[in-house]
C-alpha positions, 0 to 999 in steps of 0.5 A: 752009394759010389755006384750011383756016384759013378752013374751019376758022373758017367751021365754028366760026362756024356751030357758035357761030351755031347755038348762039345760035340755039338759046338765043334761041329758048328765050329768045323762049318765054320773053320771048312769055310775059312780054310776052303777059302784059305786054299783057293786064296792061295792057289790064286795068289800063286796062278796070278804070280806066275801068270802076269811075267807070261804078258811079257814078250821075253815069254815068246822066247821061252814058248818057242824052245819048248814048240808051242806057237807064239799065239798061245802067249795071251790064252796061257796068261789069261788062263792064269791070272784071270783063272787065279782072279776068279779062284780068290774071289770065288766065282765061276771057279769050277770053270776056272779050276778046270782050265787051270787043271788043263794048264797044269796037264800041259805043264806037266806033260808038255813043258816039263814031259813028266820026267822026275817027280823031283829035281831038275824039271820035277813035277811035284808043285805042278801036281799039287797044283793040279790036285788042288784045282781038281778038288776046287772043281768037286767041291765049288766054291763054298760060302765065303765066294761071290758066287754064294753071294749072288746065288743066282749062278747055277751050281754046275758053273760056281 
């Protein structure tokens, strides 16, 4: 008797557990979306933050110390603050992640020359942001973008 009570329980735990694992894989779509979403808002927010003051002719000042030429002030800008456009509002954001992963390479390379992981000119914000953009560039856009939206740009350039 208690041992068909046991099987009895066992097969409805197993049931139940098998429901719930259902539901949380609908919720783990939905929650892989927003939060895809989520990073690619911020990584945005955080390009278009710090490419804006790069219009601003005091920038010149700072390009020339480190020996990159004054034309370089307009495509550094744009690279950032379009590139942090088109992340948030998910279009052509493989191509805007690499060249913002490419802005990043410079950062850390050129500007800042890899000397500490932290500290004075550390490297660690610049290759969060480089990772972050590497894996926009694997993974695309996702569902909640314009580029799903619209469905008609290839999926090599989302």
């Amino acid at each position: 008797m208690i041992g068909n009570k046991v099987t009895i329980l066992l097969i409805y735990l197993l049931y139940t557990a098998r429901e719930n694992i259902m539901d949380a894989k609908i919720r783990e779509h939905i929650l892989h979306d927003i939060t895809h979403f989520g990073i690619r808002a911020v990584v945005g927010t955080i390009f278009i933050v710090h490419g804006f003051p790069k219009f601003d002719p005091g920038f010149l000042n700072f390009l020339a110390n480190i020996g990159v030429p004054a034309a370089m002030q307009y495509p550094i800008a744009l690279a950032e603050f379009m590139g942090g456009i088109m992340l948030i509002v998910g279009l052509l954001t493989r191509i805007a992640a690499s060249i913002l992963a490419i802005d990043m390479l410079g950062a850390i390379f050129h500007v800042k020359q890899a000397a500490s992981l932290t500290g004075q000119r550390g490297v660690e914000y610049d290759l969060l942001l480089l990772a972050t953009s590497l894996a926009v560039i694997v993974v695309g856009p996702g569902r909640i973008s314009l580029s799903h939206i619209l469905k008609k740009i290839p999926r090599f350039l989302q």
